[in-house]
C-alpha positions in Angstrom: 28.4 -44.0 47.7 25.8 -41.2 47.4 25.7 -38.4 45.2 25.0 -34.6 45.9 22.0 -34.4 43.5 20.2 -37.7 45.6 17.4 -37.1 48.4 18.5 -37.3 51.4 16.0 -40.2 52.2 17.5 -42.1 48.8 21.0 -42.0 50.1 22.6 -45.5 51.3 22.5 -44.5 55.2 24.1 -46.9 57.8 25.0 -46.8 62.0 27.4 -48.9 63.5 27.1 -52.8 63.8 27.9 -51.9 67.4 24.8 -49.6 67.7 22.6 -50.6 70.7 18.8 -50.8 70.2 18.0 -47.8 72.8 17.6 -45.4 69.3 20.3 -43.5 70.1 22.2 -43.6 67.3 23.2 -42.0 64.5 23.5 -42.9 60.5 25.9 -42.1 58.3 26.4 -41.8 54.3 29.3 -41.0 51.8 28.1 -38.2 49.4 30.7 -37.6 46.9 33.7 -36.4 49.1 31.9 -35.7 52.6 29.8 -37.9 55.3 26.6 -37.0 55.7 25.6 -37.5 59.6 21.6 -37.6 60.8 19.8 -39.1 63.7 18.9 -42.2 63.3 15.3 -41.4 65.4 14.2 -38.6 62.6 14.9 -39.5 59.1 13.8 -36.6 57.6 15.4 -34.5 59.9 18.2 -31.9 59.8 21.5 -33.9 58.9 24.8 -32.2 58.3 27.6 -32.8 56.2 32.0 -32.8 57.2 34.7 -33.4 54.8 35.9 -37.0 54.5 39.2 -36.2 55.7 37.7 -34.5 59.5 34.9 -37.0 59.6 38.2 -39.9 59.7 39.6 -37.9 62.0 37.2 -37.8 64.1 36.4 -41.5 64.0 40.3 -42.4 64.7 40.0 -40.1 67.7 36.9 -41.2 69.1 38.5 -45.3 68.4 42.1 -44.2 70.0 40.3 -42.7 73.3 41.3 -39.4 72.3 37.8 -38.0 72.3 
């Protein structure tokens, strides 16, 4: 798990073992109690960051078909 006071390019990012290899994906990283989310294509581009608790959310929705 990351911390708030890390780079962004320092945190431990990761995308899906299911990711195809077309580079359109995105990475993820735990910082402190939020997910940071940024394409995987620009590194050092804009990422954003969603509370723990709505980022599983979304993930069980997106798993269950509900999304």
């Amino acid at each position: 798990m990351g911390n708030s006071d890390q780079h962004p390019r320092e945190l431990p990012w990761f995308k899906s073992s299911a990711s195809s290899g077309s580079g359109g994906c995105v990475e993820v990283a735990v910082v402190a109690a939020s997910v940071a989310v940024r394409d995987s294509k620009v590194a050092d581009g804009p990422r954003f960051y969603v509370g723990a608790d709505a980022f599983a959310a979304l993930i069980s929705g997106v798993v269950g078909g509900t999304i």
